[in-house]
Residue frames relative to the residue before (quaternion, step in Angstrom):
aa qw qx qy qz dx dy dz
X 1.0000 0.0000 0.0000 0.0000 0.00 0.00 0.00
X 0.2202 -0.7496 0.5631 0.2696 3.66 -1.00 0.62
X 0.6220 -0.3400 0.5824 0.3979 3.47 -1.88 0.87
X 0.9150 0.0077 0.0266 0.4026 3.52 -0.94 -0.69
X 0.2839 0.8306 -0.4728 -0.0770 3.39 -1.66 0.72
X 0.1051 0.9139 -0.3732 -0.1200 3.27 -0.06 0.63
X 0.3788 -0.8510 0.3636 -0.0097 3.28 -0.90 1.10
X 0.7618 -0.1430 0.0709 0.6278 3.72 0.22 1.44
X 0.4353 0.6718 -0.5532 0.2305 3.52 0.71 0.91
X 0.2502 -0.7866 0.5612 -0.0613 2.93 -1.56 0.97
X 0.1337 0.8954 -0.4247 -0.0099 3.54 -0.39 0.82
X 0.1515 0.8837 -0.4428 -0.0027 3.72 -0.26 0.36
X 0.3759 -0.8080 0.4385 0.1162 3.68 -0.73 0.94
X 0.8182 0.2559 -0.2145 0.4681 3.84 -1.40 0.12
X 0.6954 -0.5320 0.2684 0.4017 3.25 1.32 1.54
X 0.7732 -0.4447 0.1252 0.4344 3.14 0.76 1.58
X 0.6421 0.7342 -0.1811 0.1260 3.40 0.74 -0.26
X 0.5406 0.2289 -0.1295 0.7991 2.50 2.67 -0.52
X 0.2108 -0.7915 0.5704 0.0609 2.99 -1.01 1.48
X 0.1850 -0.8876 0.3963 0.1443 3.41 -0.17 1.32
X 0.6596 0.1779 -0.0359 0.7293 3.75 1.51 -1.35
X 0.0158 -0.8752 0.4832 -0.0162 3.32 -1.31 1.28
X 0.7606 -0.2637 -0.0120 0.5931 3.17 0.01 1.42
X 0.1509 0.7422 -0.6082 0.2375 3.90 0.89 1.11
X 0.1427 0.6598 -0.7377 -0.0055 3.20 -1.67 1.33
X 0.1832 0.7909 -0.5823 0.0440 2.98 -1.19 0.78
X 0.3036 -0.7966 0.5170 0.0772 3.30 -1.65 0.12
X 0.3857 -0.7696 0.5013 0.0878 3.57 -0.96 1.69
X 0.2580 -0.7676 0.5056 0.2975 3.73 -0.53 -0.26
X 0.2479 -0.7539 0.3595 0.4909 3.43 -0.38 -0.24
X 0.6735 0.3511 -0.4878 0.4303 3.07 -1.47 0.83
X 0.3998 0.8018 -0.3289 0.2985 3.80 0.92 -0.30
X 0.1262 -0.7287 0.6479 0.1825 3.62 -0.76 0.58
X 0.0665 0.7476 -0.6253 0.2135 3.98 -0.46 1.05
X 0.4914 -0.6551 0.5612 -0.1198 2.48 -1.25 2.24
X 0.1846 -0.6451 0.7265 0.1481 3.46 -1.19 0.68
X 0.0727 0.8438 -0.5153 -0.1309 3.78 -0.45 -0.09
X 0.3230 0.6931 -0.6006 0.2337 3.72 -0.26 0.59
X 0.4381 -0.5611 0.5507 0.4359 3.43 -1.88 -0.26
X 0.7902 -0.2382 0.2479 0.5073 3.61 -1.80 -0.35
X 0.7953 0.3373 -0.2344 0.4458 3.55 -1.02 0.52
X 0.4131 0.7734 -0.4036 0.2612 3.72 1.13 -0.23
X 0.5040 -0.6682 0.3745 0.3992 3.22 1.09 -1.20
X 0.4847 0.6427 -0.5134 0.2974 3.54 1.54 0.06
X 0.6430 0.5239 -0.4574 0.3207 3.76 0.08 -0.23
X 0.5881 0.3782 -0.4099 0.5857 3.44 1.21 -0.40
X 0.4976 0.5975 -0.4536 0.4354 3.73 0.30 -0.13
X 0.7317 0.4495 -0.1737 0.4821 3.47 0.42 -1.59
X 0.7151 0.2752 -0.3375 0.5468 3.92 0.16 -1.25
X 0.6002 0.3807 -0.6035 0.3614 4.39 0.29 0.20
X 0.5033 0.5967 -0.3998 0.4805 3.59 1.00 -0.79
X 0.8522 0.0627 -0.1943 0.4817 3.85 -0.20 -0.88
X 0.5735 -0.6760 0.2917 0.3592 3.46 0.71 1.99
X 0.4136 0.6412 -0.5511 0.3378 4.34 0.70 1.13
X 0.7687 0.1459 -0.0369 0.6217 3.32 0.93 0.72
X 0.6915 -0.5723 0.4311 -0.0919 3.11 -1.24 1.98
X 0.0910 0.6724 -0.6862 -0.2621 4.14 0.01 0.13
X 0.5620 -0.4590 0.5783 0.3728 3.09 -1.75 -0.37
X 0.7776 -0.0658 -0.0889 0.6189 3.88 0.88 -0.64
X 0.6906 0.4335 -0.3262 0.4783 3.53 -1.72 -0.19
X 0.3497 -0.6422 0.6626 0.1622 3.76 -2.03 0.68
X 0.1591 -0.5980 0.7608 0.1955 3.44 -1.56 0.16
X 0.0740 0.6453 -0.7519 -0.1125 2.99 -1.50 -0.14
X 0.4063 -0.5147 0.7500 0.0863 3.44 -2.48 0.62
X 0.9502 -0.1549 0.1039 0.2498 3.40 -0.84 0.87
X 0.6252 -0.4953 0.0964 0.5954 2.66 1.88 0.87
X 0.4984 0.5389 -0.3726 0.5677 3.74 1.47 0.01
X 0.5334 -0.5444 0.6156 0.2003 3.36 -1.85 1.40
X 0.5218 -0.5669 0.5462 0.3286 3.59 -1.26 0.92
X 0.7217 0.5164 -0.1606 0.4321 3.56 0.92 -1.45
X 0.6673 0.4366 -0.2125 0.5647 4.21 0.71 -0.88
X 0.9491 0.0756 0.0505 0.3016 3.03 0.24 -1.17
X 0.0921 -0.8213 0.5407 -0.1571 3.36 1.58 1.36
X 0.8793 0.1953 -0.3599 0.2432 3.57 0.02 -0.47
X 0.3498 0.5842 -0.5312 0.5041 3.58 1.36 0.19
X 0.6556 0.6047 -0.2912 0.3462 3.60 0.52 -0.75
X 0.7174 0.3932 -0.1854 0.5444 3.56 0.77 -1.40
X 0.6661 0.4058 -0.3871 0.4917 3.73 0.71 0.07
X 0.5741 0.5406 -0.3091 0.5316 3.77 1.33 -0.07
X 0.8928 0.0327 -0.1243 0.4318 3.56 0.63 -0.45
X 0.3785 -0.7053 0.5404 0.2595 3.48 -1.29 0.27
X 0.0259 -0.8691 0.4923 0.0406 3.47 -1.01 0.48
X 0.2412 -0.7935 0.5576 0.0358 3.25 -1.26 1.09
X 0.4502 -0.6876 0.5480 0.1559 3.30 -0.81 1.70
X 0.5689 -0.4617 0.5114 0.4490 3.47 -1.85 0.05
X 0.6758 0.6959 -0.0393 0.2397 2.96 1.05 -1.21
X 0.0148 -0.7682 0.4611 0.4439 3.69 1.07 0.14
X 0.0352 -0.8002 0.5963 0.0529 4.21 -1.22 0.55
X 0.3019 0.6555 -0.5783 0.3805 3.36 1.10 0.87
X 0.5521 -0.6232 0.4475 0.3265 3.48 -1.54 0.73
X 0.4487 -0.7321 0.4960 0.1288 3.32 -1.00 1.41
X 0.5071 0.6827 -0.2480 0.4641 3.04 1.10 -0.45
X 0.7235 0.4233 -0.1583 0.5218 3.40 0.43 -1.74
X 0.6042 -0.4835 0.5265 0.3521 4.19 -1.56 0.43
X 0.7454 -0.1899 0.4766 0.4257 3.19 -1.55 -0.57
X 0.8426 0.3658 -0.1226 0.3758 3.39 -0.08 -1.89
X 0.5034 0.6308 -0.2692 0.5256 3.39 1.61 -1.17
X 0.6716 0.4510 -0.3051 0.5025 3.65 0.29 -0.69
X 0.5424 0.7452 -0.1711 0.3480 3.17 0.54 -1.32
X 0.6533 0.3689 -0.0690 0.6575 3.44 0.20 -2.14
X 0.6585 0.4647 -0.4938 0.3265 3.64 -0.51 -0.90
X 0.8044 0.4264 -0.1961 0.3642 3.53 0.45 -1.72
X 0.7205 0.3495 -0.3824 0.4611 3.82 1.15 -0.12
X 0.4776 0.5649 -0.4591 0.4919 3.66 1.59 -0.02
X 0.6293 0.5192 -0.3645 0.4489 4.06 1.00 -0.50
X 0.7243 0.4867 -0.1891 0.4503 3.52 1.69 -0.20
X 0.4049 -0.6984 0.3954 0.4382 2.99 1.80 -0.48
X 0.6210 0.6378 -0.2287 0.3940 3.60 1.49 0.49
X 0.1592 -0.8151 0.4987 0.2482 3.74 -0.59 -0.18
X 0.6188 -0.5151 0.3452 0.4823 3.36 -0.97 0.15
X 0.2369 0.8197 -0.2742 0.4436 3.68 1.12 -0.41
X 0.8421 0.3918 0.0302 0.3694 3.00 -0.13 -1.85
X 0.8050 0.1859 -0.0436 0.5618 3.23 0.75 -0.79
X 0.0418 -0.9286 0.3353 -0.1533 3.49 1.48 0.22
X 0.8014 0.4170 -0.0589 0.4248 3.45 0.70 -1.75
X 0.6878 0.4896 -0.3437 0.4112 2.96 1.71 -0.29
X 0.5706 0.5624 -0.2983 0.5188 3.35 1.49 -1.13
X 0.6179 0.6103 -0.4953 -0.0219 3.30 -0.06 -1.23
X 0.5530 0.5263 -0.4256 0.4859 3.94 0.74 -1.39
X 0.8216 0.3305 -0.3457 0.3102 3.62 0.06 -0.65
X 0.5619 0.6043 -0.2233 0.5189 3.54 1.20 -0.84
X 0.6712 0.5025 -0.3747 0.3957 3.60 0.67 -0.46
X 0.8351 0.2530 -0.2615 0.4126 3.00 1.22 -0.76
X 0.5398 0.3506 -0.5551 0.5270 3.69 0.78 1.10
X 0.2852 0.7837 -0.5003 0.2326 3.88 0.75 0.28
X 0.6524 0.4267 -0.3186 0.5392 3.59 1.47 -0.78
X 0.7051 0.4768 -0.3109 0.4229 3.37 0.59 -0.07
X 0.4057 0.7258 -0.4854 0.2702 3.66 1.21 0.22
X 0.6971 0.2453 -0.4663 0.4863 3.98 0.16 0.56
X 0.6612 0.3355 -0.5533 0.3796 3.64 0.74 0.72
X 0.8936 -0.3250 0.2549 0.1756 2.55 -2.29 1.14
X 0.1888 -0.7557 0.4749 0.4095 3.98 -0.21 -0.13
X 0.5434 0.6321 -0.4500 0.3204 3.07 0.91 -0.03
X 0.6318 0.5319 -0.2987 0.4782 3.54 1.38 -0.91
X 0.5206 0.5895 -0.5075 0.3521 4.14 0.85 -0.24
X 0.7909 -0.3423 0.4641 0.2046 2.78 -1.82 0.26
X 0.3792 -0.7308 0.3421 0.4530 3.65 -0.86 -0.38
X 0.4918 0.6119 -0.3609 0.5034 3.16 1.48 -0.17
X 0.7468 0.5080 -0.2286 0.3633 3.20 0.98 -0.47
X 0.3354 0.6667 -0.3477 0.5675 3.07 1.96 -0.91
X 0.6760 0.6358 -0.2774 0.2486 3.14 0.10 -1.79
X 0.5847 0.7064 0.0240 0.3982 3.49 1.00 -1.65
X 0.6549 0.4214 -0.1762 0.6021 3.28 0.57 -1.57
X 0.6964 0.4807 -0.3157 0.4293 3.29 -0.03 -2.22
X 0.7283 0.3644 -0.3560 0.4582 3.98 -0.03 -1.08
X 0.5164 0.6479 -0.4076 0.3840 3.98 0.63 -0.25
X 0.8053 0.4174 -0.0649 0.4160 3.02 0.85 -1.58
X 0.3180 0.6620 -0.3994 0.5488 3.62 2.00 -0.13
X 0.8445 0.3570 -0.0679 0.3933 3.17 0.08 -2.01
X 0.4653 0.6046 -0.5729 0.2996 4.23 0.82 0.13
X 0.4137 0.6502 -0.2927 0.5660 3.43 0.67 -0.64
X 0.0306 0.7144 -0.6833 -0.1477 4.02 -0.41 -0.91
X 0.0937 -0.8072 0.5824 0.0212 3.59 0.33 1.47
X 0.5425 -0.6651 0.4729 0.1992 2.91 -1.81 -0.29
X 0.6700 0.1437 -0.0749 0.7245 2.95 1.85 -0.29
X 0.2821 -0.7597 0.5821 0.0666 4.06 -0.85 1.17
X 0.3161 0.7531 -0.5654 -0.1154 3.49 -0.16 0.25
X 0.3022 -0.7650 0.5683 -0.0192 3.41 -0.84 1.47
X 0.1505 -0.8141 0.5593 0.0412 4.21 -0.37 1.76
X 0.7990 -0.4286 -0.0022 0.4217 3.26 -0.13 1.26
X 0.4696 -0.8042 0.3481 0.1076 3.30 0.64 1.90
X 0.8442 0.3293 0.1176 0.4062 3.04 1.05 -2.08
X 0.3581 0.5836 -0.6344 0.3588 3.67 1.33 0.16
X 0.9329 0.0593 -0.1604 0.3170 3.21 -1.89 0.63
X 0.3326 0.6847 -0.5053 0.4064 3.67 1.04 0.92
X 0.3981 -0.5753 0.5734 0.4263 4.37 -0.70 0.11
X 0.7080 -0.5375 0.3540 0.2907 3.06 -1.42 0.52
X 0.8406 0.2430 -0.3253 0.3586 3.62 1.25 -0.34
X 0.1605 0.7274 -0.4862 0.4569 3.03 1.46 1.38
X 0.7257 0.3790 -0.2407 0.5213 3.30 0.59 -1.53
X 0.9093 -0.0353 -0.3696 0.1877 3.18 -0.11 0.18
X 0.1321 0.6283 -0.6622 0.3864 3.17 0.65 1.92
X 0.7108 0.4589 -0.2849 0.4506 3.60 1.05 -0.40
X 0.7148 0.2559 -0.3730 0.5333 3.35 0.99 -0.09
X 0.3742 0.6623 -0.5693 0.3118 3.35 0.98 0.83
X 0.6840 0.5256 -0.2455 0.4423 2.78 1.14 -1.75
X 0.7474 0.3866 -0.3537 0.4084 3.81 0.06 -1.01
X 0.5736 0.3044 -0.5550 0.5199 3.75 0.58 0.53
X 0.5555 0.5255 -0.4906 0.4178 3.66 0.26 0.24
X 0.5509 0.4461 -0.3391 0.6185 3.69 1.01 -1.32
X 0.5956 0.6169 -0.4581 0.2340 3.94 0.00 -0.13
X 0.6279 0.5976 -0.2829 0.4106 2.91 1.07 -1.51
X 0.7920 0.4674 -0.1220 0.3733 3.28 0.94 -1.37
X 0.4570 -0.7495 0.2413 0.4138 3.26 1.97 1.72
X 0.1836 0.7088 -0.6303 0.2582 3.88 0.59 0.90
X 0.1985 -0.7197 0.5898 0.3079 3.76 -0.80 0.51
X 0.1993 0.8735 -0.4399 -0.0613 3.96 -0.84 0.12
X 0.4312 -0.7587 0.4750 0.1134 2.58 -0.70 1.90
X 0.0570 -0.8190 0.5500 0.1533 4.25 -0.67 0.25
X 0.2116 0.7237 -0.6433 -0.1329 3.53 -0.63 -0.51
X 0.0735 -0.6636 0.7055 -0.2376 2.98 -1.62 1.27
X 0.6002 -0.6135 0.4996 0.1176 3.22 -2.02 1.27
X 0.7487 0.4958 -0.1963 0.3937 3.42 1.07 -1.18
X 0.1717 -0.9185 0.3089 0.1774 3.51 0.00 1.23
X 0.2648 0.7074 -0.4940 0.4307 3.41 1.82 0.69
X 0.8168 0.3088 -0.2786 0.3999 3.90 1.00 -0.76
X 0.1659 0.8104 -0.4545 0.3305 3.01 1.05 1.30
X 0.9152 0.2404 -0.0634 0.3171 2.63 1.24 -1.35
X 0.3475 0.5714 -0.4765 0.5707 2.61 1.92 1.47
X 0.6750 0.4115 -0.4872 0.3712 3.61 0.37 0.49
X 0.6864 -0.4781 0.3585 0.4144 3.61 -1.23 0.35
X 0.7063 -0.0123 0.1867 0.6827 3.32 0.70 -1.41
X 0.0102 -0.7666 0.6420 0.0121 3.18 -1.86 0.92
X 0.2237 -0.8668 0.4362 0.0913 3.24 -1.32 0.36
X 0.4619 -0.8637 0.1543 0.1298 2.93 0.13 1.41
X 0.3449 0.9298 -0.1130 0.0620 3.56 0.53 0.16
X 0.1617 -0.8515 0.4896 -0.0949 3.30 -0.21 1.42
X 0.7922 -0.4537 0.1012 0.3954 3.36 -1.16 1.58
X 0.8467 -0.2581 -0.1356 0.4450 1.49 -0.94 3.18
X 0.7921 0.3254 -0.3351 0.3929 4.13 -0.28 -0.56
X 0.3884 -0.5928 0.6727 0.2128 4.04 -0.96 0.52
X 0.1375 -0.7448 0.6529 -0.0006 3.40 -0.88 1.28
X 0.7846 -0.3432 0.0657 0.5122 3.58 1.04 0.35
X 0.1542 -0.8143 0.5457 0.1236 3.02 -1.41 0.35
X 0.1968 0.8488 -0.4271 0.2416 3.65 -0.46 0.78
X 0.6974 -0.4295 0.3532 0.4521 3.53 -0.56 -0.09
X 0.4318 -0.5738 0.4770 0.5067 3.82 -0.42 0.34
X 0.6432 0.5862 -0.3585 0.3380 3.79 0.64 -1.23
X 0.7741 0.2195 -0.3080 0.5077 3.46 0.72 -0.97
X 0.5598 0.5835 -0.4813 0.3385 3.84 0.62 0.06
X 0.5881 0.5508 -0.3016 0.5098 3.36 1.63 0.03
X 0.8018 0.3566 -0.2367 0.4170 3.20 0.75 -0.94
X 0.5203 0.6052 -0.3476 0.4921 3.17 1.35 0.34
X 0.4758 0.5239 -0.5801 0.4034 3.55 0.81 0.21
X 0.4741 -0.6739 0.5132 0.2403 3.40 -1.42 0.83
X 0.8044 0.4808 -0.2063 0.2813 3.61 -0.26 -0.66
X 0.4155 -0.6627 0.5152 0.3504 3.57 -0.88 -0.43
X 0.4191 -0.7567 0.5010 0.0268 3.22 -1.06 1.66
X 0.0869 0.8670 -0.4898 0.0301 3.40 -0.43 0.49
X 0.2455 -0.7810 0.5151 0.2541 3.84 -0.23 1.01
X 0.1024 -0.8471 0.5158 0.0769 3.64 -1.29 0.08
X 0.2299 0.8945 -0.3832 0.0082 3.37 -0.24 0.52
X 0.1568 -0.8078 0.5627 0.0788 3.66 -0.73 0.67
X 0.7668 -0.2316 0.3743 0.4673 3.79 -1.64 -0.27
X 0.8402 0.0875 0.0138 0.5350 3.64 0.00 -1.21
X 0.3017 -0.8437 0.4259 0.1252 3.45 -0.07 1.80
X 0.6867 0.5085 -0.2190 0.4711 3.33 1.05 -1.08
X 0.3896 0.5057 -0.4046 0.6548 3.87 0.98 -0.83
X 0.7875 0.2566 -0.3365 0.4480 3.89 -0.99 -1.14
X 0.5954 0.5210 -0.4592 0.4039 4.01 0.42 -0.36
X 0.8338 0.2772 -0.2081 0.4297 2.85 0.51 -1.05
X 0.5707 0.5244 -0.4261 0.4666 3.80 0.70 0.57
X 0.6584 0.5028 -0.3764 0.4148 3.63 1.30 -0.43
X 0.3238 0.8025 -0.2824 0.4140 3.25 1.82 -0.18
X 0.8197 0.1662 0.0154 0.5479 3.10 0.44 -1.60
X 0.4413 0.5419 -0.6129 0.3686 3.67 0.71 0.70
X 0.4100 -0.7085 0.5197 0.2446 3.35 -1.25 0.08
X 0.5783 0.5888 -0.3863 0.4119 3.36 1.29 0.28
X 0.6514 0.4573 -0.2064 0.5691 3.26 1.48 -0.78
X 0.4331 -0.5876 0.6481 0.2171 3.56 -1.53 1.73
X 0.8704 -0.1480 0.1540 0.4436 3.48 -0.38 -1.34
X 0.1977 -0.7714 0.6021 0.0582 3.37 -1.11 0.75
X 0.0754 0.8500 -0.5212 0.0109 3.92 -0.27 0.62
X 0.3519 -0.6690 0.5595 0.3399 4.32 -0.67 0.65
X 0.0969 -0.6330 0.7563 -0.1339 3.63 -1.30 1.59
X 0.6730 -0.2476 0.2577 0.6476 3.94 -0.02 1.50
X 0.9268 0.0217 0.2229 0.3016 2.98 -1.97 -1.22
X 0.7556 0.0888 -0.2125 0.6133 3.57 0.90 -0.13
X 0.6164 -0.4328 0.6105 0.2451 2.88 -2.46 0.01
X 0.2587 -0.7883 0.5534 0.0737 3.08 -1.08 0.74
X 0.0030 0.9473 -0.3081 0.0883 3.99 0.08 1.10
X 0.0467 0.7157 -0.6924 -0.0779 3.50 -0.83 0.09
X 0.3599 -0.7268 0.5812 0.0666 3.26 -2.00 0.81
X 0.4917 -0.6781 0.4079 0.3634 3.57 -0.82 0.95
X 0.6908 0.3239 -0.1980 0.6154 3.60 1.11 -0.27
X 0.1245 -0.7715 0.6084 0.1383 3.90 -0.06 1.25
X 0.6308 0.4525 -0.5021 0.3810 3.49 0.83 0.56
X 0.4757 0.7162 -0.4728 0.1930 3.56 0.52 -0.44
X 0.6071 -0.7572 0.1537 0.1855 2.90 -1.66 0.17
X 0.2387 -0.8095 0.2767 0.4595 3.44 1.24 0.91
X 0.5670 0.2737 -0.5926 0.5024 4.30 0.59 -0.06
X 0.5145 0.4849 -0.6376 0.3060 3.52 -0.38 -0.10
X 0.5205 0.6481 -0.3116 0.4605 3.72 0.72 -1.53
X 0.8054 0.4229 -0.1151 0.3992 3.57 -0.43 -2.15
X 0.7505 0.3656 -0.4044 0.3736 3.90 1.37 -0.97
X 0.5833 0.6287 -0.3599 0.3672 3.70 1.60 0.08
X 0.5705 0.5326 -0.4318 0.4521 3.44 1.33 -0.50
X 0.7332 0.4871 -0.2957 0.3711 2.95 0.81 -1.16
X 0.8100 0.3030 -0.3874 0.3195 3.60 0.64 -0.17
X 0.3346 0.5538 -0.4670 0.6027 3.73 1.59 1.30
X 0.5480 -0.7629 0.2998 0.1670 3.74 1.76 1.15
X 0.6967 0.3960 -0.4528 0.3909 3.44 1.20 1.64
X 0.5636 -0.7343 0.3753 0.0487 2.69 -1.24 2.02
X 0.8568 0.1530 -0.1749 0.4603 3.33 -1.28 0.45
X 0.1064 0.7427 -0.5841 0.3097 3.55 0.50 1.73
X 0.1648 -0.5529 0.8167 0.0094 3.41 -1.17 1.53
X 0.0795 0.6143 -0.7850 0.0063 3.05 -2.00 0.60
X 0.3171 0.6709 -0.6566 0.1348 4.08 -0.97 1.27
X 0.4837 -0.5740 0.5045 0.4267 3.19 -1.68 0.68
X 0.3066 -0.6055 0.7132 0.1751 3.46 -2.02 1.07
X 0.2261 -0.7338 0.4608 0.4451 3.02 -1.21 -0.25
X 0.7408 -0.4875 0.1285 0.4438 4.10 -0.93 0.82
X 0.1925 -0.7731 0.5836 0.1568 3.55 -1.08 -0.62
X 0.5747 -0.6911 0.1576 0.4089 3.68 0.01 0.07
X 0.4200 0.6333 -0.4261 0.4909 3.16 1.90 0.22
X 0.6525 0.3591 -0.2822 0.6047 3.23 0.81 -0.66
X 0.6368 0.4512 -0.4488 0.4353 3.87 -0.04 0.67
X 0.6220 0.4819 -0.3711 0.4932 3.01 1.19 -1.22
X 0.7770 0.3505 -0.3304 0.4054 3.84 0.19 -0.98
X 0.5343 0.6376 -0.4103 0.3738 3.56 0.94 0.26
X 0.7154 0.3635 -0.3082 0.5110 3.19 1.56 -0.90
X 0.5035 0.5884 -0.4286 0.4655 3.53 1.56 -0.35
X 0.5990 0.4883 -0.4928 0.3999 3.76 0.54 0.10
X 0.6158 0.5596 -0.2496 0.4953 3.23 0.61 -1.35
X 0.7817 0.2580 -0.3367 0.4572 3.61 0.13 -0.49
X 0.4795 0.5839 -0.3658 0.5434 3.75 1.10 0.02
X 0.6869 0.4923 -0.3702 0.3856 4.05 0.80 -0.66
């Protein structure tokens, strides 16, 4: 049986007019870390609040653990924990104050479930008589995932845990949720940053409302067809915007310090290429093949569906 499914769902707001989820099926395993991956507007929050039964599709069923999002919402909400984008714990309330509330809404205590929280709880434990509102964001971060897990669900689904967190926040959090793994937790993530792709088993890629695939980061990489090739010169933008208008060049995209390319002819000749930039009078041009990453998949399939 799979932890999560949803089947031909469809959702769309302001009286049909914004189509947020489009015809999205997919499948979770259980035990499974699975990645949403998209940017803002993609559709994973409507994904997530139909999944933890906060929101109605318009077509198609999901279901949790073999429970209907729609019949059986409350067998559900006692199966899983969830983390907003949003922190929505009570600013107001401490650490501990927060805390108690959410395992007393479960009929639980911290106590009780103890073994699961603890690696993470120890380390905001000094901070239990401040306020959540006063924490940090990494800390924020911490609590909010504490209070998911009092409860010991069965399924975590965590909406982009890690926007606006420092970099060695994020990964203390994906430290921790491959720890919560072991302990046969299922957890669903979704997130902007496509470096944590490749910390999830499987991901799915997806860009307004439509799943562009779903697979293993490894094979969603090696599946890109073509030869990649970075490029870079003195005046990055100028050279962007001239590989544009060549006609040898399919697609050209800015990655930091280089361009990222592909050619309509994967044979050609890259000095041919390097002797035309250079004679449109820019100097110090590198051109080698890289190999891809999933940013550079993801906008590959985002072309293709754009044609």
């Amino acid at each position: 049986m799979s932890a999560v499914t949803l089947d031909h769902i469809t959702k769309t707001y302001d009286k049909g007019k914004v189509l947020a989820v489009d015809d999205v099926s997919l499948q979770v395993a259980e035990g499974e870390l699975f990645g949403l991956i998209g940017p803002d507007g993609a559709g994973k929050t409507s994904i997530f609040r139909i999944l933890t039964t906060l929101l109605l599709a318009d077509k198609g069923s999901a279901a949790v653990q073999g429970y209907d999002c729609v019949k059986d919402y409350r067998e559900i909400r006692s199966r899983i924990g969830y983390m907003p984008g949003r922190f929505s714990l009570y600013q107001d309330l401490t650490v501990k104050e927060n805390l108690d509330f959410f395992a007393t809404l479960f009929g639980s205590t911290i106590e009780s479930n103890y073994d699961l929280i603890k690696d993470i709880y120890d380390q905001i434990k000094p901070f239990n008589d401040r306020r959540a509102g006063k924490l940090s964001g990494g800390m924020k971060q911490k609590l909010a995932l504490c209070c998911a897990l009092i409860h010991k669900p069965e399924v975590l689904f965590l909406d982009e845990p890690t926007t606006g967190v420092d970099v060695v926040s994020r990964k203390e959090f994906w430290d921790m949720l491959k720890k919560l793994k072991t302990q046969g937790i299922t957890i669903v993530v979704s997130t902007p940053y496509m470096d944590e792709a490749m910390l999830c088993e499987r991901i799915a890629l997806i860009q307004n409302g439509k799943i562009m695939s779903v697979d293993t980061p490894e094979k969603i990489i090696a599946a890109y067809p073509v030869k990649l090739y970075a490029i870079k010169a003195d005046n990055i933008y100028r050279l962007l915007t001239d590989l544009r208008s060549m006609p040898e060049v399919d697609t050209s995209f800015a990655f930091g310090e280089y361009i990222h390319l592909t050619l309509k002819n994967e044979r050609a000749d890259t000095t041919a290429l390097q002797q035309a930039i250079e004679q449109r009078g820019h100097t110090h041009v590198t051109i080698k093949v890289i190999q891809p990453g999933i940013e550079d998949s993801f906008i590959r399939f985002m072309n293709q569906d754009s044609k």
